[in-house]
C-alpha positions in Angstrom: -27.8 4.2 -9.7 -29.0 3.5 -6.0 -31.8 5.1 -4.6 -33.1 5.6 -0.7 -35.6 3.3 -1.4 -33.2 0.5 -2.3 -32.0 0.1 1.1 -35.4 -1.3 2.7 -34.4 -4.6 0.5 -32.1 -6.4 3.2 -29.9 -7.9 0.1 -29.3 -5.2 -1.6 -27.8 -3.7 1.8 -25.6 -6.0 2.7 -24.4 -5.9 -0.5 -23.5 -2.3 -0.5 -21.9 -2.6 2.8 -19.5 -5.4 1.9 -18.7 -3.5 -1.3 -17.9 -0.3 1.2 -16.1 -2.2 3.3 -14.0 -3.5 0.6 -13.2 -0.6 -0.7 -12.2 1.0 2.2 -9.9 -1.5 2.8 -8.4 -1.3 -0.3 -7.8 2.5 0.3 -6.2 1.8 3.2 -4.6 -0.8 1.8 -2.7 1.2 -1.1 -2.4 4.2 1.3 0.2 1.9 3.7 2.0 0.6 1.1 2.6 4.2 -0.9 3.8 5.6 2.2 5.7 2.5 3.2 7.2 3.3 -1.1 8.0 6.7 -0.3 9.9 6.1 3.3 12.2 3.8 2.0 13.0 6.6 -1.0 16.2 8.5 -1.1 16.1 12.1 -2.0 17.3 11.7 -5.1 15.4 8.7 -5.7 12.2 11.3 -5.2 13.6 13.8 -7.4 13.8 11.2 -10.3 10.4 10.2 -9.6 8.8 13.7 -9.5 11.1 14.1 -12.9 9.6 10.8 -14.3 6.1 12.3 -13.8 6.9 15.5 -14.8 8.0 14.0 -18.2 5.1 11.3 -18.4 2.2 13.5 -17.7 2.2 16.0 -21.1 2.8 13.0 -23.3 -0.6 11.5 -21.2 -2.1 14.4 -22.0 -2.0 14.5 -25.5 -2.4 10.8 -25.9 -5.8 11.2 -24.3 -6.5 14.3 -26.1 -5.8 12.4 -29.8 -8.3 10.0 -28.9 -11.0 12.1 -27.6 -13.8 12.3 -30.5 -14.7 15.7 -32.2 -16.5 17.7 -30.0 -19.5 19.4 -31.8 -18.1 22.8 -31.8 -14.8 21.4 -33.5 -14.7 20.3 -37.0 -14.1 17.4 -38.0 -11.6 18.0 -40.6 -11.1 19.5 -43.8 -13.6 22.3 -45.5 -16.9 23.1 -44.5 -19.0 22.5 -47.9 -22.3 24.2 -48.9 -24.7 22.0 -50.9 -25.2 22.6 -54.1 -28.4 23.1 -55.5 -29.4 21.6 -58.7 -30.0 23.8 -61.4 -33.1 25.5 -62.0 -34.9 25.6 -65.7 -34.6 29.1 -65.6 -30.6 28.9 -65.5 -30.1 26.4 -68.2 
């Protein structure tokens, strides 16, 4: 993580600009060519694509879901078990 104080070091500045600049360009970059994509679509060439996504999206979902570890309020599977004490001399 970067702090204020990090900027007073002239390396570390102009490494942070170039790294904004890039990615700005990059965003600007991908923005062009998605719109550049999407004007050269037909209508029906937009509708399969929404469709596509439409489809694509649930199955993400629950792909990304499956993976996700046990949260701690979920269980982890199968019964809960109490331990069991060993017998006291009384019992026997």
């Amino acid at each position: 993580m970067m702090r204020l104080s990090d900027l007073t070091d002239f390396d570390r500045t102009v490494g942070l600009l170039i790294r904004l600049i890039g990615a700005l360009f990059v965003l600007i970059f991908a923005a062009e060519f998605v719109c550049d994509l999407l004007n050269r679509l037909t209508f029906l060439d937009t509708l399969g694509l929404l469709g596509f996504f439409v489809l694509v999206s649930p199955m993400a979902y629950l792909i990304w879901k499956r993976r996700q570890p046990p949260g701690p309020d979920r269980p982890r599977g199968g019964a809960e078990r109490t331990p069991l004490l060993p017998p006291t001399e009384d019992e026997e």
